[in-house]
N, C-alpha and C positions, 0 to 999 in steps of 0.2 A: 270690435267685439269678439268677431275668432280669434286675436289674437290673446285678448282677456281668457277666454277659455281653453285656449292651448296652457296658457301658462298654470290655469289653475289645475287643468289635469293633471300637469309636470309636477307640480308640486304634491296631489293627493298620490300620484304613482311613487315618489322619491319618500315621502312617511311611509306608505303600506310597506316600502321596500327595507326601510330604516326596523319599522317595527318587527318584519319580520325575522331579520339579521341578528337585532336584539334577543327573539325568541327562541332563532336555533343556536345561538352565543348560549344562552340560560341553560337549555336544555343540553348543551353540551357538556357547560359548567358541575350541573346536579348530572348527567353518567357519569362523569370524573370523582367529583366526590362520594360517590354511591360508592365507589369501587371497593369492595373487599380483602386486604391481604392478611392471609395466615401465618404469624410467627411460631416458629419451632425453637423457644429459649431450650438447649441444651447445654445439662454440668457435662464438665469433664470426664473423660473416664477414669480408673484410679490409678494412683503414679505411686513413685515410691517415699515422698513425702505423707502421703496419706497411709500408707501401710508402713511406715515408721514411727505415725504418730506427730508427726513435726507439722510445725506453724507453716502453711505454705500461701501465702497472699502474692505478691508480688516476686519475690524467690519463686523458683520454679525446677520442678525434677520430671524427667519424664514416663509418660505411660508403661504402668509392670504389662504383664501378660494379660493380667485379668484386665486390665484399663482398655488394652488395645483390643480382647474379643468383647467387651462391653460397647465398644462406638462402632465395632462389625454389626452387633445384633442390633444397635439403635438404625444403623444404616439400612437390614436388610429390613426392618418395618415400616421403613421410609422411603424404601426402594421405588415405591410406584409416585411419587409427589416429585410432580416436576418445579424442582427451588429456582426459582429466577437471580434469586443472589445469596452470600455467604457471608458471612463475618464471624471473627473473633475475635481477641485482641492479639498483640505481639507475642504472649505465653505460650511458647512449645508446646504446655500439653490439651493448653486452646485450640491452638494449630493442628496438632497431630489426631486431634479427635474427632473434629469437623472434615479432615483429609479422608480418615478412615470410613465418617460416615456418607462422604461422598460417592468413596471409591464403589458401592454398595448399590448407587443409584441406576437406573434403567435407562436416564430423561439425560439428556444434552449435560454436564455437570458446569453448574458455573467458578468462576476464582471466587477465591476466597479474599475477602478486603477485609483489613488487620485495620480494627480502631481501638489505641490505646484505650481510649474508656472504658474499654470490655473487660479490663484486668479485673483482678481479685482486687480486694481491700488490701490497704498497706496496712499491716500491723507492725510500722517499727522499727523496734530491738527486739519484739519476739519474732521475727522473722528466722526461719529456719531452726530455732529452738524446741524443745519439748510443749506438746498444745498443753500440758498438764501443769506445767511452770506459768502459762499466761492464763489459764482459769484460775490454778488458783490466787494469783495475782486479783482476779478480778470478784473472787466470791470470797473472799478475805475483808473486803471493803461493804460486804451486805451486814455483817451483824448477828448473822445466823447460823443455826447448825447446818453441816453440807458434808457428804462423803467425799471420801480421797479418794479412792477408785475411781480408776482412768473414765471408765465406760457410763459406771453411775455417776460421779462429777457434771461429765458434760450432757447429761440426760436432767441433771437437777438444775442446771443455766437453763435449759431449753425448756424446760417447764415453769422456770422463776422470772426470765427475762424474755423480754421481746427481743428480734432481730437488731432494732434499733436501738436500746439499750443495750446490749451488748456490745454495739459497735463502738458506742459512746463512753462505754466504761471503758473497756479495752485503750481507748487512745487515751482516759482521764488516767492510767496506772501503768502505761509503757514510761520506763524511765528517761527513754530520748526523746519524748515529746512529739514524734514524730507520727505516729501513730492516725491514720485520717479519721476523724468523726463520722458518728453516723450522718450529718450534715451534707459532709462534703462527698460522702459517697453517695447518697443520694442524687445530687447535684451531678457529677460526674455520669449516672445509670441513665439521667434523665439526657444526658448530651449525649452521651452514647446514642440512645433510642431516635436523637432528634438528626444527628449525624447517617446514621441507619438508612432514616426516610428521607433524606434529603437524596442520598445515594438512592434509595430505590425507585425515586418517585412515581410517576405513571405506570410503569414497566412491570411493576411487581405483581407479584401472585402469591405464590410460599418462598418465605425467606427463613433461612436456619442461620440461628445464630449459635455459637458455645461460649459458654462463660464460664461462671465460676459457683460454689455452691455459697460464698457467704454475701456477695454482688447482689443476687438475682431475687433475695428477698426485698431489697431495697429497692431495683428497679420496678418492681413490683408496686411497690409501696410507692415511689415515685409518678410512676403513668397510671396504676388503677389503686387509689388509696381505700383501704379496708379490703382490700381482696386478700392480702394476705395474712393468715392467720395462723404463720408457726408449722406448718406443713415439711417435712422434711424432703429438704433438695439433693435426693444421693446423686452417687457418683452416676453418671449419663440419666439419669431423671429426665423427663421432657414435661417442658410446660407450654400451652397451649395457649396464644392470644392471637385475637383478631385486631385489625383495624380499621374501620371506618367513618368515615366523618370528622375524622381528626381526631377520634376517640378510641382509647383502648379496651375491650374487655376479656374475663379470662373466662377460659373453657376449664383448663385442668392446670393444676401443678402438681409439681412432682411426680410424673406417671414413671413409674420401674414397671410395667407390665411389658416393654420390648426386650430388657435384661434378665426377666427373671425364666 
């Protein structure tokens, strides 16, 4: 009979012990997912593709004067966020912007990890061309009246089309066919993001990334769909999401109030 009840203690001891393993495994599980990290999507500063006016997606020019004291001032308003990791893609003036805004920081600075997904859209054969040769290329095929001025041109697309349309026409009217779709940019923004956290996983807290300003509409689009709504991504613009629970949402985009 003692033996009967030794064994049945052992066994109510060995459940309470199981279940309570179970309970701090659970509870360990939901801190983990609770965890919070801050993304810093940062555009580029400005290069000399962009003050020439040229198609600059995957071609790449590097940072003028203003570009580089643009990622000092984004740097020193971010100077007190301690980044746990960095990313751009392979683009120079990816690289060179994320370098500057580091250089800036107070906090331990961490390397910078280059994931191709980060690049700008490929546009092509307009690549390194006139941006005014591949809009009108593309507002040619609407139907409608539209001005040839550089400035009002590409303010009458940004009011006529979404980011995604855009991207869509752009690849439907590049002559080499080569041109990526809004699709497959999306697709790309979203491995990007998923490459990102995989690199960050547990460890993270604020992550800055720099990209691109025609990218980040669609990554947008891709992780928090209807958040974005046409908002203009200047040159070092910072846009603000969180992550939690495997879910993204957004604070801000396009904040210029570090640059201005």
């Amino acid at each position: 009979m003692k033996k009967i009840c030794k064994v049945i203690l052992s066994l109510v001891l060995l459940v309470g012990m199981a279940a309570c393993n179970t309970s701090a495994n659970k509870e360990e599980a939901e801190k983990k997912e609770s965890k919070e990290i801050t993304i810093y999507l940062v555009r580029h500063g400005k290069t000399w593709f962009n003050t020439n006016n040229q198609v600059q997606g995957w071609s790449d020019s590097p940072l003028t004067d203003v570009g580089v004291e643009q990622a000092k001032k984004v740097g020193v308003g971010l100077k007190d966020v301690a980044f746990s990791h960095a990313f751009s893609s392979d683009l120079g003036r990816q690289r060179s912007t994320a370098q500057y805004i580091l250089s800036e920081n107070k906090n331990e600075i961490p390397s910078i990890t280059e994931l191709l997904e980060f690049r700008e859209k490929n546009y092509g054969s307009f690549e390194g061309g006139s941006n005014d040769t591949m809009n009108l290329a593309v507002v040619e095929t609407l139907g409608v009246e539209y001005p040839t001025e550089s400035d009002a041109l590409w303010d009458f697309i940004q009011e006529t089309m979404t980011a995604e349309e855009l991207a869509s026409k752009i690849a439907e009217v590049d002559p080499s066919q080569t041109a990526e779709t809004a699709q497959q940019v999306k697709e790309r923004g979203a491995k990007a993001m998923e490459l990102m956290m995989e690199s960050v996983g547990d460890d993270g807290s604020n992550v800055l990334i720099v990209s691109s300003g025609g990218i980040i509409p669609l990554i947008l689009e891709a992780i928090a769909p209807g958040e974005y709504n046409g908002e203009k991504i200047a040159n070092c613009s910072v846009t603000v999401l969180k992550y939690k629970d495997g879910k993204y949402t957004v604070d801000v985009i396009g904040d210029t109030t570090y640059v201005e």
